[in-house]
mmCIF file as Biopython writes it, N, C-alpha, C and O atoms, coordinates in Angstrom:
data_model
#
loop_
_atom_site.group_PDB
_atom_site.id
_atom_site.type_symbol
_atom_site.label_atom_id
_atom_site.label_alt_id
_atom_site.label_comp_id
_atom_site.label_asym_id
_atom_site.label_entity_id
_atom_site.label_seq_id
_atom_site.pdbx_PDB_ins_code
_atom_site.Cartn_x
_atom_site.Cartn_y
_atom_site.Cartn_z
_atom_site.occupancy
_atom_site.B_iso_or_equiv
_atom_site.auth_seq_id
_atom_site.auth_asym_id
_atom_site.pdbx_PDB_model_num
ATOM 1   N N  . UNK A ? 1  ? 111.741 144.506 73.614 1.0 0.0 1  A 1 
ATOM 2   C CA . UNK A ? 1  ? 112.978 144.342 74.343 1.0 0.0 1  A 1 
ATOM 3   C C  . UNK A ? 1  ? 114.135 144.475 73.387 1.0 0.0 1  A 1 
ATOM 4   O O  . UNK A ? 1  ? 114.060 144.052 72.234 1.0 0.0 1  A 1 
ATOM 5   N N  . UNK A ? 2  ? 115.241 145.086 73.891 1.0 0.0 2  A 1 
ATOM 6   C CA . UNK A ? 2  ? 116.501 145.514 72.836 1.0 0.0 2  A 1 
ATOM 7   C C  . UNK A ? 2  ? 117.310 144.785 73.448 1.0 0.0 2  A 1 
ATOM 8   O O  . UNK A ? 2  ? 117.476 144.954 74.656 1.0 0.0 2  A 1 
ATOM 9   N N  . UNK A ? 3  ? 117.972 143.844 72.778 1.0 0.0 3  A 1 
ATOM 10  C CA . UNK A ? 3  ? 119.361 143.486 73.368 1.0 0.0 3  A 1 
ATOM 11  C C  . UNK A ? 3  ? 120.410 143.717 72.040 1.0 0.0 3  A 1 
ATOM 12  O O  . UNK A ? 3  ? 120.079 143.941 70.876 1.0 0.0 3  A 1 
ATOM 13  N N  . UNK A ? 4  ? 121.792 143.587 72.608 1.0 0.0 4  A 1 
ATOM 14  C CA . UNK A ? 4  ? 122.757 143.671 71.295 1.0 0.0 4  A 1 
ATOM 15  C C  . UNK A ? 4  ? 123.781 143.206 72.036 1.0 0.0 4  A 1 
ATOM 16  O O  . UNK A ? 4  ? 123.938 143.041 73.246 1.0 0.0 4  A 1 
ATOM 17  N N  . UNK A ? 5  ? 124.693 142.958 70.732 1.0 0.0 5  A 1 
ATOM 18  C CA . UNK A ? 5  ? 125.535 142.171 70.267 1.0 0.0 5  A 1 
ATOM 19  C C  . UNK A ? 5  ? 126.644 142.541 69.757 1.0 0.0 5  A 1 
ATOM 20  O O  . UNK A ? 5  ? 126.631 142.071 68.619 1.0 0.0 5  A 1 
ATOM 21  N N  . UNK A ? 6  ? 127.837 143.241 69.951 1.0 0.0 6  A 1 
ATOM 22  C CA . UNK A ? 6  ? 128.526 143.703 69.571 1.0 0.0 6  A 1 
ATOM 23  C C  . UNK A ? 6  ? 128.162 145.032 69.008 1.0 0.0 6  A 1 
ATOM 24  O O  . UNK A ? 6  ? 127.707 145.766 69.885 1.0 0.0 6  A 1 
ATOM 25  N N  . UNK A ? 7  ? 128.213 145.545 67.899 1.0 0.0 7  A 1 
ATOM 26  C CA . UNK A ? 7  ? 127.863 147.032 67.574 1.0 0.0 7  A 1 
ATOM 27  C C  . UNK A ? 7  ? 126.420 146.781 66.465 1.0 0.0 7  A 1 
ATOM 28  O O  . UNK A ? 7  ? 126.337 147.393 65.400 1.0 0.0 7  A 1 
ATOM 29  N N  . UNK A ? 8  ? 125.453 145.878 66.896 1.0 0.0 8  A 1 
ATOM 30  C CA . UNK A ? 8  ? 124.536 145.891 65.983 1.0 0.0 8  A 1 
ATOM 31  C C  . UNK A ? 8  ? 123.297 145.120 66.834 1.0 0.0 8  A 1 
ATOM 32  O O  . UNK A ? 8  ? 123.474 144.072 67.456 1.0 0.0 8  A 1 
ATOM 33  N N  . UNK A ? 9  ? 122.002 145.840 66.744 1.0 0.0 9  A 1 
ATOM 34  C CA . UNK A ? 9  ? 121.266 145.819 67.654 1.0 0.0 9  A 1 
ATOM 35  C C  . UNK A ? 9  ? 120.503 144.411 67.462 1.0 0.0 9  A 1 
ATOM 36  O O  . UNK A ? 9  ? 119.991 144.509 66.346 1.0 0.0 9  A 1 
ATOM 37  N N  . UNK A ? 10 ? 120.300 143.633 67.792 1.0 0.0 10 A 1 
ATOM 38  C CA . UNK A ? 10 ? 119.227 142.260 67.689 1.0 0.0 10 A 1 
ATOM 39  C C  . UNK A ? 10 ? 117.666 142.494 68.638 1.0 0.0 10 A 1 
ATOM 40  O O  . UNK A ? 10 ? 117.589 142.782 69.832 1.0 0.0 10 A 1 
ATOM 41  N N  . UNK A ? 11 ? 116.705 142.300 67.819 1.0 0.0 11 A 1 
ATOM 42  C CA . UNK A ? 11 ? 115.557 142.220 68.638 1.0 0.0 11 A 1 
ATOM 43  C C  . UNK A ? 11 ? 114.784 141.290 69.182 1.0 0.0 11 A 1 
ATOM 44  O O  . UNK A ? 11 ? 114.168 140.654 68.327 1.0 0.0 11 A 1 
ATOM 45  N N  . UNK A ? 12 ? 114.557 140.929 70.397 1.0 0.0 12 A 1 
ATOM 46  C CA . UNK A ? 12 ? 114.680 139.434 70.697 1.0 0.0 12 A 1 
ATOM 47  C C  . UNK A ? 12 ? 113.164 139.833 71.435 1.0 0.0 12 A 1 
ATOM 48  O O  . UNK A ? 12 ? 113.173 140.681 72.327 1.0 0.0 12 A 1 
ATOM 49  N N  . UNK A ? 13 ? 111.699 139.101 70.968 1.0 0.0 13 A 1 
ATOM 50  C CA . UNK A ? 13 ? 110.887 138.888 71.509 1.0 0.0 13 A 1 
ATOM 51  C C  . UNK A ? 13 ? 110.806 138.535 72.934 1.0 0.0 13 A 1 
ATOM 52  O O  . UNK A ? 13 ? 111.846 137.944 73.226 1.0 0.0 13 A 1 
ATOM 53  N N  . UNK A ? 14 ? 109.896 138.657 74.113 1.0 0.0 14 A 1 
ATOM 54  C CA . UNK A ? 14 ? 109.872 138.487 75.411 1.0 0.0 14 A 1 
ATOM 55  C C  . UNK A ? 14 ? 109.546 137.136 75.499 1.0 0.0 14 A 1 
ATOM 56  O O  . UNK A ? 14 ? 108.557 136.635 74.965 1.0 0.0 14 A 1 
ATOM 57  N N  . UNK A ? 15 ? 110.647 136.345 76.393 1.0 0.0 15 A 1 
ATOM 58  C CA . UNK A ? 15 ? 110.040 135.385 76.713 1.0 0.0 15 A 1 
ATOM 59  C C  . UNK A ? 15 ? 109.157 135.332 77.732 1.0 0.0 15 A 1 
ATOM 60  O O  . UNK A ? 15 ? 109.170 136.144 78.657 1.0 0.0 15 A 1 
ATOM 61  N N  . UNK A ? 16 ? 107.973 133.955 77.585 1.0 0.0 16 A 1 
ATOM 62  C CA . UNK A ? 16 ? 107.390 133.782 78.824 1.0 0.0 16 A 1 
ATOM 63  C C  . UNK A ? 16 ? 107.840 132.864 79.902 1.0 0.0 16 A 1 
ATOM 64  O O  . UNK A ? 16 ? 108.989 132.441 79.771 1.0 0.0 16 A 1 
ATOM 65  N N  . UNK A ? 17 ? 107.200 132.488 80.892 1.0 0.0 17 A 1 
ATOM 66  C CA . UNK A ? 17 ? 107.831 132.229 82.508 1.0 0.0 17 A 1 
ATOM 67  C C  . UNK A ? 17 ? 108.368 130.606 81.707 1.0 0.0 17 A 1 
ATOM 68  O O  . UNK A ? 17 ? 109.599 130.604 81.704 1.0 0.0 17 A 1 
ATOM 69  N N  . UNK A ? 18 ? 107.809 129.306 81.069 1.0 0.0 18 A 1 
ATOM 70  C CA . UNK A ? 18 ? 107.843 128.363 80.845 1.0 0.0 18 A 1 
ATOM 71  C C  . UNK A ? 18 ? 108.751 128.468 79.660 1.0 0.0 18 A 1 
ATOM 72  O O  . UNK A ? 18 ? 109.564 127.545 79.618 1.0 0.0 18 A 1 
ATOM 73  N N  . UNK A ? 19 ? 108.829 129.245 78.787 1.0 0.0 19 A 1 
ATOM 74  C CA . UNK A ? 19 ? 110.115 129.202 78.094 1.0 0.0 19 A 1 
ATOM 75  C C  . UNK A ? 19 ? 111.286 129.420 78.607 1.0 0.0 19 A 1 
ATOM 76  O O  . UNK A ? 19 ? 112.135 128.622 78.210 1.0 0.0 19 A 1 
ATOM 77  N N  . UNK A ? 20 ? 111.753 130.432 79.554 1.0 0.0 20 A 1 
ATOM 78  C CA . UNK A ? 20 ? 112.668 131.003 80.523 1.0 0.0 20 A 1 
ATOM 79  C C  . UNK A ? 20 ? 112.886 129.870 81.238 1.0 0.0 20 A 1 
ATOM 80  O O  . UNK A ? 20 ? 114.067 129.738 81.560 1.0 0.0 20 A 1 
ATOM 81  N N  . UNK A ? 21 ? 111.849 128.643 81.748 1.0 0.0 21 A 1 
ATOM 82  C CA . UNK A ? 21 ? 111.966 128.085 82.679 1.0 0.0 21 A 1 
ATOM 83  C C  . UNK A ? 21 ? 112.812 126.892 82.157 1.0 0.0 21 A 1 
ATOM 84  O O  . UNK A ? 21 ? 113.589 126.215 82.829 1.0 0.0 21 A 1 
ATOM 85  N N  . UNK A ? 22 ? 112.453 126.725 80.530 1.0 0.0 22 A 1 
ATOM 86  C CA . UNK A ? 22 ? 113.666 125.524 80.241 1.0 0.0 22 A 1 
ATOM 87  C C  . UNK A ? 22 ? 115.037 125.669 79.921 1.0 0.0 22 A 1 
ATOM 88  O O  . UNK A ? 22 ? 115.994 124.931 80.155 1.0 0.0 22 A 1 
ATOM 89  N N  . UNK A ? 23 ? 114.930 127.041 79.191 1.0 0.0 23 A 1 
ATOM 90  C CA . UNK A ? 23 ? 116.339 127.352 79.029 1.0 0.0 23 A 1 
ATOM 91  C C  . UNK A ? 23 ? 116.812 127.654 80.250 1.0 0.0 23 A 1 
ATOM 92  O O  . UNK A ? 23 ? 117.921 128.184 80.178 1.0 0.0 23 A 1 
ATOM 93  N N  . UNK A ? 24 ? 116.319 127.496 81.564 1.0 0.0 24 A 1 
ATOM 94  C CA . UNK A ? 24 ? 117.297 127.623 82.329 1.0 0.0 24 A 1 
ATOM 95  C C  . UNK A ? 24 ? 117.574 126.416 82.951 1.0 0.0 24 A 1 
ATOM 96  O O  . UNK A ? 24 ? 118.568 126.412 83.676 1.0 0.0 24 A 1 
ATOM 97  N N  . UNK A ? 25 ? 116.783 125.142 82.818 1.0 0.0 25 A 1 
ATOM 98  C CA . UNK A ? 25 ? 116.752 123.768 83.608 1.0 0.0 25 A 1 
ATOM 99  C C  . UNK A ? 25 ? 117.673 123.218 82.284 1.0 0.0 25 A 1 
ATOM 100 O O  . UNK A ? 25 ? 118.023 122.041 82.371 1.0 0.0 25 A 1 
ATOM 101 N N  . UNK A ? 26 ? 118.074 123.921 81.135 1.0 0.0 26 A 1 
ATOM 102 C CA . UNK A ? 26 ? 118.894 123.302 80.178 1.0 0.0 26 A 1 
ATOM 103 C C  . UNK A ? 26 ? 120.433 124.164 80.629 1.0 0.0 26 A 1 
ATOM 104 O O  . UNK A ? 26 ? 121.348 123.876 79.857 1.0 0.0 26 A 1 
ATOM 105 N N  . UNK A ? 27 ? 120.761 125.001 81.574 1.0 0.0 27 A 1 
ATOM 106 C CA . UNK A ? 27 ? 122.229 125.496 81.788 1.0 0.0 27 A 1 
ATOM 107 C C  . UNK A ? 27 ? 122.226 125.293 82.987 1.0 0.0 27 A 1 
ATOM 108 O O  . UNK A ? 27 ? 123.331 125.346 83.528 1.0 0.0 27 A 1 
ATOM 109 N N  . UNK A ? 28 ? 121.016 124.989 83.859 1.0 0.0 28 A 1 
ATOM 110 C CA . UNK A ? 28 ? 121.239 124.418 85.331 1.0 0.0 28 A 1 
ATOM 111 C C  . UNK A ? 28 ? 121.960 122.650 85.288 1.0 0.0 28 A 1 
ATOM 112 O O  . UNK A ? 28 ? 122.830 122.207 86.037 1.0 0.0 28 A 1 
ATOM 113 N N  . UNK A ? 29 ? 121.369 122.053 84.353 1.0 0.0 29 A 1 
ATOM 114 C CA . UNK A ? 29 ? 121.797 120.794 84.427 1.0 0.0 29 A 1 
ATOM 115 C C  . UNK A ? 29 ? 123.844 120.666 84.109 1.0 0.0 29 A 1 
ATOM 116 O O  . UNK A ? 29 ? 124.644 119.840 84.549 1.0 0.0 29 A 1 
ATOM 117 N N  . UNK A ? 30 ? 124.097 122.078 83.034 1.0 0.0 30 A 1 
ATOM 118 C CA . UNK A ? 30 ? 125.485 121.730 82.771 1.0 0.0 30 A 1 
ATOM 119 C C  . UNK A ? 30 ? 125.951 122.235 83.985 1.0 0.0 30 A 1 
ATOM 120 O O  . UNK A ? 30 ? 126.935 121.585 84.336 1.0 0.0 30 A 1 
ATOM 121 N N  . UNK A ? 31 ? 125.642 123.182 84.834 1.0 0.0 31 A 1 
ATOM 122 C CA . UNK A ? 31 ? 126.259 124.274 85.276 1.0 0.0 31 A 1 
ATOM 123 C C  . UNK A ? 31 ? 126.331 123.548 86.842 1.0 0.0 31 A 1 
ATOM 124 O O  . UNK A ? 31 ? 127.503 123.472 87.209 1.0 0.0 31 A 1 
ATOM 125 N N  . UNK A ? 32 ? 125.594 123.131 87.604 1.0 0.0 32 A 1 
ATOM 126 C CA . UNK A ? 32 ? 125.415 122.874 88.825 1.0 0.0 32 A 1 
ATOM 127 C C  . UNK A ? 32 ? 125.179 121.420 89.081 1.0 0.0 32 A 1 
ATOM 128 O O  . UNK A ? 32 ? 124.389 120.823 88.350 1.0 0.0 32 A 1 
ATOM 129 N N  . UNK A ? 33 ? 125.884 120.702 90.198 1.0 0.0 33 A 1 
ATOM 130 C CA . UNK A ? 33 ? 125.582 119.300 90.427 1.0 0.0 33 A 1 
ATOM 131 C C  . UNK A ? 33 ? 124.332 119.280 90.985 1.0 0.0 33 A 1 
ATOM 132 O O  . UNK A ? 33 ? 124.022 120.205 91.736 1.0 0.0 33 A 1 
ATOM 133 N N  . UNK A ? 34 ? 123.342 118.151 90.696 1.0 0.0 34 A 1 
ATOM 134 C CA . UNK A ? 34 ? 122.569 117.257 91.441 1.0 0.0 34 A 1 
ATOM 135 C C  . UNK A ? 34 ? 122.251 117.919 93.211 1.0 0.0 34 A 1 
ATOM 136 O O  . UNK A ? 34 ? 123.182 117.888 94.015 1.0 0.0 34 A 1 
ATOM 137 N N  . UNK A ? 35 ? 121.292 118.307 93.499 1.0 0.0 35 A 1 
ATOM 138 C CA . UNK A ? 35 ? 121.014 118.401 94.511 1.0 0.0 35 A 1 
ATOM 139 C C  . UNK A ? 35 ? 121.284 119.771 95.220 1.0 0.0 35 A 1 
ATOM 140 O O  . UNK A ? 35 ? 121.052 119.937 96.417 1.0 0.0 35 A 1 
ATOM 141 N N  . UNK A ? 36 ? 121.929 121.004 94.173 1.0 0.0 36 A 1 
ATOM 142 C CA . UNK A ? 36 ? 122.334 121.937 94.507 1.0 0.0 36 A 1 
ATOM 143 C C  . UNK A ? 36 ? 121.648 123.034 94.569 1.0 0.0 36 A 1 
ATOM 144 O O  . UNK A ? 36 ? 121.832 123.974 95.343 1.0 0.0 36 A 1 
ATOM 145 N N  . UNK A ? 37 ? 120.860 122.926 93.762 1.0 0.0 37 A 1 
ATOM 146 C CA . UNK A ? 37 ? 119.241 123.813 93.718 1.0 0.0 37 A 1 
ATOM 147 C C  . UNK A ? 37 ? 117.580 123.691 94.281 1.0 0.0 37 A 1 
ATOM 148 O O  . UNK A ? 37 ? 116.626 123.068 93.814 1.0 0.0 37 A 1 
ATOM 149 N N  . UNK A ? 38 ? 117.679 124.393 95.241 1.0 0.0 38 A 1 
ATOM 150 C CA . UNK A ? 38 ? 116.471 124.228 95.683 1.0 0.0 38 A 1 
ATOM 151 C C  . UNK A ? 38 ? 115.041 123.929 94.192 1.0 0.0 38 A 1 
ATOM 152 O O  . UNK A ? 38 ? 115.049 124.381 93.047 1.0 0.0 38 A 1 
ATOM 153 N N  . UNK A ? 39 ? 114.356 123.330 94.642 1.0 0.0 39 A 1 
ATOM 154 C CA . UNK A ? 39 ? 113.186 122.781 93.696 1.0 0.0 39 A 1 
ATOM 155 C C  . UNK A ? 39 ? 112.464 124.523 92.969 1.0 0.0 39 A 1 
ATOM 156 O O  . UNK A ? 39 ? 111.873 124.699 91.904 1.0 0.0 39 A 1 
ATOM 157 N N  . UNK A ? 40 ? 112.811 125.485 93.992 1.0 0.0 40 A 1 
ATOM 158 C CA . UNK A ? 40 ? 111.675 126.849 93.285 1.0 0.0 40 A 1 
ATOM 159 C C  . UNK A ? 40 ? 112.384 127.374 93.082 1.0 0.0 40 A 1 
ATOM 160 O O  . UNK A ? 40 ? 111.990 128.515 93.325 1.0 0.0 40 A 1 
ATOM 161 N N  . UNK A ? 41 ? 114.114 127.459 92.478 1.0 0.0 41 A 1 
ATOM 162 C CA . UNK A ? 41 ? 114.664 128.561 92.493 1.0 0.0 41 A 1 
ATOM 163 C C  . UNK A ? 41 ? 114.991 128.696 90.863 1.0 0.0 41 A 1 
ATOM 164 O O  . UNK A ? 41 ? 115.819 129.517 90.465 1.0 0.0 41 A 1 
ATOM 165 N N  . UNK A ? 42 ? 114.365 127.936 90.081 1.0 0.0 42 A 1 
ATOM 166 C CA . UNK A ? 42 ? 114.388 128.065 88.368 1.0 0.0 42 A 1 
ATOM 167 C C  . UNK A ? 42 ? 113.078 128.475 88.525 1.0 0.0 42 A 1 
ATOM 168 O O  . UNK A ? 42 ? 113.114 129.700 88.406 1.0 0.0 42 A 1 
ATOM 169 N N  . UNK A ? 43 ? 111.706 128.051 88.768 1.0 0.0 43 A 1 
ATOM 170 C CA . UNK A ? 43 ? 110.963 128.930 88.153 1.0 0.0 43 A 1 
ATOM 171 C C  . UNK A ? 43 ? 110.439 130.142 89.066 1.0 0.0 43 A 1 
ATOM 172 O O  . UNK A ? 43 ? 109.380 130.693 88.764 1.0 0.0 43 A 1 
ATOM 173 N N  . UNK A ? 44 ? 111.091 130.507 90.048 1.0 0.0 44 A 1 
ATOM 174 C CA . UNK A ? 44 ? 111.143 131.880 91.116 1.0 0.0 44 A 1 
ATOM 175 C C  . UNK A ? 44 ? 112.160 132.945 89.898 1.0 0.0 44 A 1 
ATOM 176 O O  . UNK A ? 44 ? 111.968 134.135 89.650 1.0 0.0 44 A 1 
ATOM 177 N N  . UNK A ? 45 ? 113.021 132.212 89.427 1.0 0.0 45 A 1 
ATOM 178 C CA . UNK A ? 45 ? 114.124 133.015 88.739 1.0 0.0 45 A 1 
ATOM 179 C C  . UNK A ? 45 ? 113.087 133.388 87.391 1.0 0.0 45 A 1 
ATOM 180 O O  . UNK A ? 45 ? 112.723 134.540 87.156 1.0 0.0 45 A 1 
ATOM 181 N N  . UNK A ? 46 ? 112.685 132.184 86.555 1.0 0.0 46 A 1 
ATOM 182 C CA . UNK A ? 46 ? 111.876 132.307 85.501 1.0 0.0 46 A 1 
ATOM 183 C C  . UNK A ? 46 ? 110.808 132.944 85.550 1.0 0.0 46 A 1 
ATOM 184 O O  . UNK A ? 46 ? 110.390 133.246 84.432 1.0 0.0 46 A 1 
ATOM 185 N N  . UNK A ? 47 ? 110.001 133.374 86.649 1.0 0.0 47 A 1 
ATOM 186 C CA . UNK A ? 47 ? 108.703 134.174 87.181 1.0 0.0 47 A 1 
ATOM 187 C C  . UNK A ? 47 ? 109.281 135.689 87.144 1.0 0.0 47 A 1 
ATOM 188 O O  . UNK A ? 47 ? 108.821 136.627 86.493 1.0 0.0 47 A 1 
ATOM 189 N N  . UNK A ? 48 ? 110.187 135.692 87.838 1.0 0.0 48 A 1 
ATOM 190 C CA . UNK A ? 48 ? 110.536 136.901 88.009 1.0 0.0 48 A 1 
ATOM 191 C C  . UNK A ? 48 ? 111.199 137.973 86.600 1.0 0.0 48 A 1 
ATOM 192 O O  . UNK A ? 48 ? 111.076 139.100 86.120 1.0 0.0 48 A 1 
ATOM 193 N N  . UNK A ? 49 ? 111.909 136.743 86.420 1.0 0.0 49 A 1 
ATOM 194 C CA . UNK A ? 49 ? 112.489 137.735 84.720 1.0 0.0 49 A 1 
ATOM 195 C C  . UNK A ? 49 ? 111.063 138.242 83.735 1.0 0.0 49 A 1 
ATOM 196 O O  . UNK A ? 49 ? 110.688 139.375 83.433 1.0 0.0 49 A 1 
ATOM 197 N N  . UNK A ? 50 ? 110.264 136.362 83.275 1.0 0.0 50 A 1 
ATOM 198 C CA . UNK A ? 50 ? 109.253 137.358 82.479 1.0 0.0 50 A 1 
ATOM 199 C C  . UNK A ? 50 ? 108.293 138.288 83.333 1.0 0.0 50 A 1 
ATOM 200 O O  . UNK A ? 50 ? 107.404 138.911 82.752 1.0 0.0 50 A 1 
ATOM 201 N N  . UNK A ? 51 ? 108.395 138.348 84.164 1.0 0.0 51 A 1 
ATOM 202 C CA . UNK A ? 51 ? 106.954 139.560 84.742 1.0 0.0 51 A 1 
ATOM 203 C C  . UNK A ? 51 ? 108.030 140.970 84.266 1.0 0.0 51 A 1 
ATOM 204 O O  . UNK A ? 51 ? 107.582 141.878 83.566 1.0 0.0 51 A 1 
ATOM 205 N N  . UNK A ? 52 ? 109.330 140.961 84.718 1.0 0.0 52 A 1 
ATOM 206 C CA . UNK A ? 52 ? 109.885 142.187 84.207 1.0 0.0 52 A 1 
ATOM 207 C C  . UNK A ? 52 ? 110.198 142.701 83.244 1.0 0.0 52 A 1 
ATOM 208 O O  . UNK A ? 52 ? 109.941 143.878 82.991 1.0 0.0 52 A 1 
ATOM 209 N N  . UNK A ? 53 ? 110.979 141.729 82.314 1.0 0.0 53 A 1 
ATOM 210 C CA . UNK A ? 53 ? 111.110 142.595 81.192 1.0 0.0 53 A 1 
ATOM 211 C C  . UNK A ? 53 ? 111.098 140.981 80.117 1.0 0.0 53 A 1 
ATOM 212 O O  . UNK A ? 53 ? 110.947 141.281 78.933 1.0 0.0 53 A 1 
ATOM 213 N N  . UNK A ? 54 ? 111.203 139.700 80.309 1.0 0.0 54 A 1 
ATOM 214 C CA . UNK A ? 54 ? 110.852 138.688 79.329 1.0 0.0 54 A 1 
ATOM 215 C C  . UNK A ? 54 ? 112.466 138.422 78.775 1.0 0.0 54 A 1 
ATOM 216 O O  . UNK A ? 54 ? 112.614 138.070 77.605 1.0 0.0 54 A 1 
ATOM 217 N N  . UNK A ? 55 ? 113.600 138.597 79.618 1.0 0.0 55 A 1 
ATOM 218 C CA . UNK A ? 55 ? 115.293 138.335 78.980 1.0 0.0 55 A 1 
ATOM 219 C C  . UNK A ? 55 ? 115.240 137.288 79.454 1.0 0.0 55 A 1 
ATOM 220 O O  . UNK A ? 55 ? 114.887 136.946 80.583 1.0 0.0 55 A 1 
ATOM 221 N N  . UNK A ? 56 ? 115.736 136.491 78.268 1.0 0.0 56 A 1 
ATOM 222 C CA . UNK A ? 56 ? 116.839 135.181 78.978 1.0 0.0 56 A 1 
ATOM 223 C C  . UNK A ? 56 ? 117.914 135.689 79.969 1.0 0.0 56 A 1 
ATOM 224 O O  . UNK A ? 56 ? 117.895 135.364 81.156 1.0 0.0 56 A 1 
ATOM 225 N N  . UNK A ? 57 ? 118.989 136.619 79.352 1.0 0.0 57 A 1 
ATOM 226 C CA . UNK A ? 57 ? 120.048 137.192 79.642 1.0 0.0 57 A 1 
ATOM 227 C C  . UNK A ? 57 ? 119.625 137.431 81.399 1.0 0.0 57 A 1 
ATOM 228 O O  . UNK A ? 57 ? 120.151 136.860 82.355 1.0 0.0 57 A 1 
ATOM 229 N N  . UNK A ? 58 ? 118.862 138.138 81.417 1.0 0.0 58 A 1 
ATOM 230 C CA . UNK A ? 58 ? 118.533 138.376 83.153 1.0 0.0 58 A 1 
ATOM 231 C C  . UNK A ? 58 ? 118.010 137.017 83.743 1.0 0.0 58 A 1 
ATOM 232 O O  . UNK A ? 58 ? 118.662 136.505 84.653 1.0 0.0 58 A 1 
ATOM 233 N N  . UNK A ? 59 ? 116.930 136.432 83.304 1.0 0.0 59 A 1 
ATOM 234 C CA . UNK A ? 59 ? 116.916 135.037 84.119 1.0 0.0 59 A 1 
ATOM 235 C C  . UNK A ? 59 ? 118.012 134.326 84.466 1.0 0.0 59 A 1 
ATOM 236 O O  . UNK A ? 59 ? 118.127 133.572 85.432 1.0 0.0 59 A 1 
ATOM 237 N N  . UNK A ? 60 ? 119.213 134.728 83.228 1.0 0.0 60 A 1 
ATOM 238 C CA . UNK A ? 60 ? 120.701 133.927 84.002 1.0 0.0 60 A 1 
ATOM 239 C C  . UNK A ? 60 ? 121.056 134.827 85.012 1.0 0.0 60 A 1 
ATOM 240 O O  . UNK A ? 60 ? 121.090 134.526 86.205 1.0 0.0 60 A 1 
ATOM 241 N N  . UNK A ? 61 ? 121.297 135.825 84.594 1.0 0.0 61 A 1 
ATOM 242 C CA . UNK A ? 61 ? 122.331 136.573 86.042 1.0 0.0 61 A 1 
ATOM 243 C C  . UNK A ? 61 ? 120.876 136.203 87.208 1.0 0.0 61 A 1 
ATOM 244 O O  . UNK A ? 61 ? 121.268 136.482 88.341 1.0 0.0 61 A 1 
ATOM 245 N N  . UNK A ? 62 ? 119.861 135.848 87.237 1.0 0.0 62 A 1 
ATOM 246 C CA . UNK A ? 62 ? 119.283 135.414 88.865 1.0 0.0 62 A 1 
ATOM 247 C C  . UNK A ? 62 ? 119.550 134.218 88.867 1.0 0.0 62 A 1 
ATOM 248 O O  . UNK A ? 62 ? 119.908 133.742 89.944 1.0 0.0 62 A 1 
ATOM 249 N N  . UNK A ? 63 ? 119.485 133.508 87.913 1.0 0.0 63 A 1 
ATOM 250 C CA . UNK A ? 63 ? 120.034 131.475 88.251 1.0 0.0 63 A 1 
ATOM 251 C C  . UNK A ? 63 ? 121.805 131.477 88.667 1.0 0.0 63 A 1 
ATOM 252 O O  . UNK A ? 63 ? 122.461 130.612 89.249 1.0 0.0 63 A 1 
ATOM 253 N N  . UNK A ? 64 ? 122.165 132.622 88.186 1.0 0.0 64 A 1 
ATOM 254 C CA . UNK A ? 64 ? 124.135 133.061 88.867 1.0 0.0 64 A 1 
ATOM 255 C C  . UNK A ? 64 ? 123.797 132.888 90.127 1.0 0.0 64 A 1 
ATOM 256 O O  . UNK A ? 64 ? 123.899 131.874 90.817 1.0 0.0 64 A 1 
ATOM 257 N N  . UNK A ? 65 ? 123.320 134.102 90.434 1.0 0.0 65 A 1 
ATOM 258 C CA . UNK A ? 65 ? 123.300 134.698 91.867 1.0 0.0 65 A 1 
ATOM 259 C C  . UNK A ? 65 ? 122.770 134.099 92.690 1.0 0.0 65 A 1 
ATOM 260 O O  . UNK A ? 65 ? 123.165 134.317 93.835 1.0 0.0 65 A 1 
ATOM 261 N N  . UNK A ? 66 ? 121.816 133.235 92.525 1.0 0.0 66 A 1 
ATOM 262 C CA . UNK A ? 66 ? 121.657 131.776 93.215 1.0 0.0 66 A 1 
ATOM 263 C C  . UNK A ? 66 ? 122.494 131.138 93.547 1.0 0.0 66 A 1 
ATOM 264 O O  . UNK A ? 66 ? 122.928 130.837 94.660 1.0 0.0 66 A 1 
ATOM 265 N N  . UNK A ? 67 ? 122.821 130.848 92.367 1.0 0.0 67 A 1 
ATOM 266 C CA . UNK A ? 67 ? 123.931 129.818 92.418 1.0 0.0 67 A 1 
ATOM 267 C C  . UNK A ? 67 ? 124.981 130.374 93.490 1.0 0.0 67 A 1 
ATOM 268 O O  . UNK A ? 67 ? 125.119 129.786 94.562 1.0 0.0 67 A 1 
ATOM 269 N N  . UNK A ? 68 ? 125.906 131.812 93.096 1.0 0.0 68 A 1 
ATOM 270 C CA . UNK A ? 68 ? 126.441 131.997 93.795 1.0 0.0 68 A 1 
ATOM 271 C C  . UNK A ? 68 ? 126.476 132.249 95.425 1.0 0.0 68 A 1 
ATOM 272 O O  . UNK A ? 68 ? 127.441 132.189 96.186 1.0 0.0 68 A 1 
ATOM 273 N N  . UNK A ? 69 ? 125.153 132.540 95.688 1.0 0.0 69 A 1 
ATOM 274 C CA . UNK A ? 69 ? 124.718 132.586 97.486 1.0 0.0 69 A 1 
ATOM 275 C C  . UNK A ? 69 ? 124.250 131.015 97.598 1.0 0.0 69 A 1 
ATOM 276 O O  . UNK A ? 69 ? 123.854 130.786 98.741 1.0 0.0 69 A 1 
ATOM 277 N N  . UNK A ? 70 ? 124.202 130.210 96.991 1.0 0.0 70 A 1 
ATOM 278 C CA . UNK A ? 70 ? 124.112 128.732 97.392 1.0 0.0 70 A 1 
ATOM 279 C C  . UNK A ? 70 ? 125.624 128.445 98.025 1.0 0.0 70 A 1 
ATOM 280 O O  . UNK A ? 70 ? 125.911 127.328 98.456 1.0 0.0 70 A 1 
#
């Protein structure tokens, strides 16, 4: 997986579904109040990123877009 960073490329190993799944229950807790997230929609988000390509970066834009159609 290639991600980058300004004009210099970083190579960031794939995460799996349970790593994805905390870093996102660690920006769900700043990001969203109590009671605002359905119980499957971090690791539906976290399932779905690593089966595709293993980004943090994309597991957020689906925990967004949740968020935002919540």
């Amino acid at each position: 997986m290639k991600d980058s960073l300004c004009d210099e490329e970083i190579h960031f190993p794939p995460y799996d579904a349970n790593q994805l799944r905390n870093i996102l229950k660690q920006r769900a807790e700043k990001a969203f109040r109590d009671g605002i997230l359905d119980g499957d929609t971090i690791p539906l988000c976290s399932a779905f990123s690593a089966e595709e390509s293993g980004s943090a970066r994309q597991a957020l834009k689906l925990l967004y877009k949740a968020g935002d159609l919540a």
